[in-house]
C-alpha positions as CSV (number, residue, x, y, z in Angstrom):
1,X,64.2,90.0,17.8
2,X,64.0,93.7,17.1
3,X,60.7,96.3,18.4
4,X,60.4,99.9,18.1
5,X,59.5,101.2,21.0
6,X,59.2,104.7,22.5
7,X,62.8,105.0,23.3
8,X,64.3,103.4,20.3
9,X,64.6,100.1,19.1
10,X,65.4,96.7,21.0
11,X,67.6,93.9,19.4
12,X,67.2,90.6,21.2
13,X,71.1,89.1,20.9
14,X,72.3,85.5,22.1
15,X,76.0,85.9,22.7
16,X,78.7,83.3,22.2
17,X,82.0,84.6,23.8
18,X,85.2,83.1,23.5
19,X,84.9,83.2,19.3
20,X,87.7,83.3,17.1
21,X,86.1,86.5,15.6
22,X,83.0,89.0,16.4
23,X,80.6,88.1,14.0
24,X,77.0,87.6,13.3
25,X,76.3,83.9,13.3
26,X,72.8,83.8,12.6
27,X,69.1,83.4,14.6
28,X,69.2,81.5,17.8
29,X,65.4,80.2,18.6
30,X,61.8,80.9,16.8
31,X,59.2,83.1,16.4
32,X,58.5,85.6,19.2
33,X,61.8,84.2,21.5
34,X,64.3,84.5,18.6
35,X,67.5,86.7,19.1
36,X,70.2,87.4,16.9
37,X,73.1,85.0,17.6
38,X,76.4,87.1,17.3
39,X,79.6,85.2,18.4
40,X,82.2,87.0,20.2
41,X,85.8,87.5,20.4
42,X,85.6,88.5,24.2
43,X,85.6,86.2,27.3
44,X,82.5,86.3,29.2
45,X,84.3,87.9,32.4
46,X,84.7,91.3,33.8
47,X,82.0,92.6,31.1
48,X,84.4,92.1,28.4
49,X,81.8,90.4,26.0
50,X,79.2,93.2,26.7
51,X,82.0,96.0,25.7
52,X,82.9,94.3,22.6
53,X,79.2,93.6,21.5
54,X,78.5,97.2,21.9
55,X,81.3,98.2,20.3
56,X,80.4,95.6,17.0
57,X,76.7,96.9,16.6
58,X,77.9,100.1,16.7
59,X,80.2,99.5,14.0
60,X,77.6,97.2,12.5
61,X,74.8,99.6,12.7
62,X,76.8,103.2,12.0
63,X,76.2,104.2,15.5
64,X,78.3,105.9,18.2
65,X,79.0,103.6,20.9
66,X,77.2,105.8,23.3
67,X,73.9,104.8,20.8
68,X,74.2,101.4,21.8
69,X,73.1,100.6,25.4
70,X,72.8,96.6,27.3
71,X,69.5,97.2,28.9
72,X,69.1,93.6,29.8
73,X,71.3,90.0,30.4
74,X,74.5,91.9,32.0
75,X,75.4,88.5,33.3
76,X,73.2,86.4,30.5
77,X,74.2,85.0,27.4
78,X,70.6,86.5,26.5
79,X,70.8,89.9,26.4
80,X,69.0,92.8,25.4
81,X,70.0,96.1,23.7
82,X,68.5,99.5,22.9
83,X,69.9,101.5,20.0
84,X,69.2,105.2,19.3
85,X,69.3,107.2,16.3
86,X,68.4,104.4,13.7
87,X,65.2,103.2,11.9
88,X,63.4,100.0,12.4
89,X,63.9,99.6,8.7
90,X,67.6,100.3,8.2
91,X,68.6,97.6,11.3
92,X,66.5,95.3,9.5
93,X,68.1,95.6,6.4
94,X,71.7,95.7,8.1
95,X,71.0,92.4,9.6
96,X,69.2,90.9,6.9
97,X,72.4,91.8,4.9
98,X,74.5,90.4,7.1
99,X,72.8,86.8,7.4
100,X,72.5,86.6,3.6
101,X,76.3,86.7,3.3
């Protein structure tokens, strides 16, 4: 679900649009093929969902938006992100946070 890698760090994300509210609502799949599973208050059309992901895990995460880029799934429920300018430990312990509660 989340890698370091040279450029920053990737977060594997399952989106739900159409959700009441933006929220995280927990791991979608196991092991290697897990993603985060965040629910979204966006339709799936015209890019909506991507904006308003991006615009959550920056919130989420203390990011600008410009920090969080959709490097993969444009058109996917699967999609892929790569953040900038945050630790491999601190998104790990923002998003183990957030699935405790």
């Amino acid at each position: 679900m989340l890698h370091q890698t040279k450029d920053g760090i990737t977060l594997a994300v399952r989106a739900q649009p159409g959700a009441k509210r933006t929220a995280i609502a927990g791991i979608y799949g196991e092991g290697p093929a897990a993603r985060l599973k965040i629910a979204v208050n966006a339709p799936p059309s015209e890019g909506r969902a991507n904006e308003a992901l991006i615009a959550y895990l920056a919130k989420l995460l203390s990011l600008p938006k410009n920090a969080v880029m959709l490097t993969a799934g444009v058109s996917s429920r699967s999609k892929v992100f790569l953040l900038h300018g945050i630790s491999l430990a601190t998104t790990e312990a923002v998003i183990a946070a957030c699935l405790q509660s």
